[in-house]
C-alpha positions in Angstrom: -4.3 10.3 13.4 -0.8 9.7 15.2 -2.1 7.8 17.9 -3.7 4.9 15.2 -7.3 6.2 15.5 -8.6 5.8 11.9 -11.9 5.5 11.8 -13.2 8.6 10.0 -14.1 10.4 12.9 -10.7 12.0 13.8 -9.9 12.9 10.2 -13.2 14.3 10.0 -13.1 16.7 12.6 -9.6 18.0 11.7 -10.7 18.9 8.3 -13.5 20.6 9.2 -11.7 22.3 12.2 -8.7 23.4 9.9 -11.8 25.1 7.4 -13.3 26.7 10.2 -10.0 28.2 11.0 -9.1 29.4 7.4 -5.9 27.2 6.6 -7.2 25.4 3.3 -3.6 24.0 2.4 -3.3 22.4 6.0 -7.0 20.4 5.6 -6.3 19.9 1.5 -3.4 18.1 3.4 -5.6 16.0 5.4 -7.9 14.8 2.3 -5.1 14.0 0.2 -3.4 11.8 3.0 -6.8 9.9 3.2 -6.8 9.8 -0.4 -3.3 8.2 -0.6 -3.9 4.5 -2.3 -2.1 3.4 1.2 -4.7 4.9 3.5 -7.8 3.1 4.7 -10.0 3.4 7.1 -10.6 0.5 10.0 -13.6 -1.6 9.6 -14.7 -0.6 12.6 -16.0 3.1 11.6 -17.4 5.2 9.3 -14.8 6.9 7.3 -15.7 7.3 3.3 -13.1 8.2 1.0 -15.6 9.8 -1.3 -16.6 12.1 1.1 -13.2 13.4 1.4 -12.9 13.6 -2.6 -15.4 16.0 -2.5 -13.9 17.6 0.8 -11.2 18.3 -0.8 -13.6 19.8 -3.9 -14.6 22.3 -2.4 -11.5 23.0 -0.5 -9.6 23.8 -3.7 -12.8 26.6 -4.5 -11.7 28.3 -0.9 -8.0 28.1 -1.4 -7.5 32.0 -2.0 -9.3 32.8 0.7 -6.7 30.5 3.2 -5.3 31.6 6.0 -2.1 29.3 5.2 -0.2 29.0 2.0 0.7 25.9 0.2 3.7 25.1 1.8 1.8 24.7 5.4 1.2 21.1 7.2 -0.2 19.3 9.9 2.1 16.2 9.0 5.5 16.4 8.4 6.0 13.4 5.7 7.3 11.2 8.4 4.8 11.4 10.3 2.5 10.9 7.2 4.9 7.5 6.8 4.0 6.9 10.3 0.7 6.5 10.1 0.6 4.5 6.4 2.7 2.5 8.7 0.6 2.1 11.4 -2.4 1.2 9.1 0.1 -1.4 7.5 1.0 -2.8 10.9 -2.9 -3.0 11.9 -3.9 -4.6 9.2 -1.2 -7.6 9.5 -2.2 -8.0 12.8 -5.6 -8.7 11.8 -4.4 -10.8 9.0 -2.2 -12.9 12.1 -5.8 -12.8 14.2 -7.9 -14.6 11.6 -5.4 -17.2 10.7 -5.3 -18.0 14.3 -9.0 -17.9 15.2 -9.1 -20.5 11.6 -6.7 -22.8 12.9 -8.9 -23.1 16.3 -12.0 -23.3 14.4 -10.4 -26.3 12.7 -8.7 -27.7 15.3 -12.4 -27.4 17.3 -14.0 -28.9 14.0 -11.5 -32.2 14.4 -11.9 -32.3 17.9 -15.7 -32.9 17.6 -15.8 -34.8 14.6 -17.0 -32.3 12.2 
């Protein structure tokens, strides 16, 4: 999730490997990042924020049985702001893409008479 891949699959596999390994609070950490009204997933995969809503569900029914306690983390909140950032930065650049690729399309569109 550091390194900018956010397309589900990543955030997928954490949760479910931070189950698997009994620390509840660290996945219930996960979900709510990918929950946060600043979080998306890239158009490009298959990440579902409703699939996390009822991740995080059935995490809450498996917290007393967690391996971790509710102070535990994967992300420090820097590194949460890191990678709101990172989804902020992505997405202007795509924003910056298809203003350019219009302004060729037009410019083409003059060019041959359209």
């Amino acid at each position: 999730m550091l390194n900018g891949h956010n397309t589900g699959y990543v955030q997928k596999k954490l949760a479910i490997g931070l189950e698997k390994q009994g620390k509840i609070y660290q996945a219930l950490q996960v979900c709510d990042i990918i929950l946060n009204d600043k979080f998306h997933f890239s158009k490009h995969g298959c990440g579902n924020k409703d699939e996390f809503i009822k991740r995080k569900e059935g995490l809450r029914k498996k917290a007393n049985k967690s391996s971790d306690n509710e102070k535990s983390e994967v992300f420090s909140d820097e590194e949460i702001s890191f990678i709101i950032k990172q989804i902020q930065m992505e997405d202007e650049r795509i924003k910056q893409e298809e203003i350019e690729h219009e302004r060729k399309m037009k410019q083409l569109r003059k060019n041959l008479g359209f």
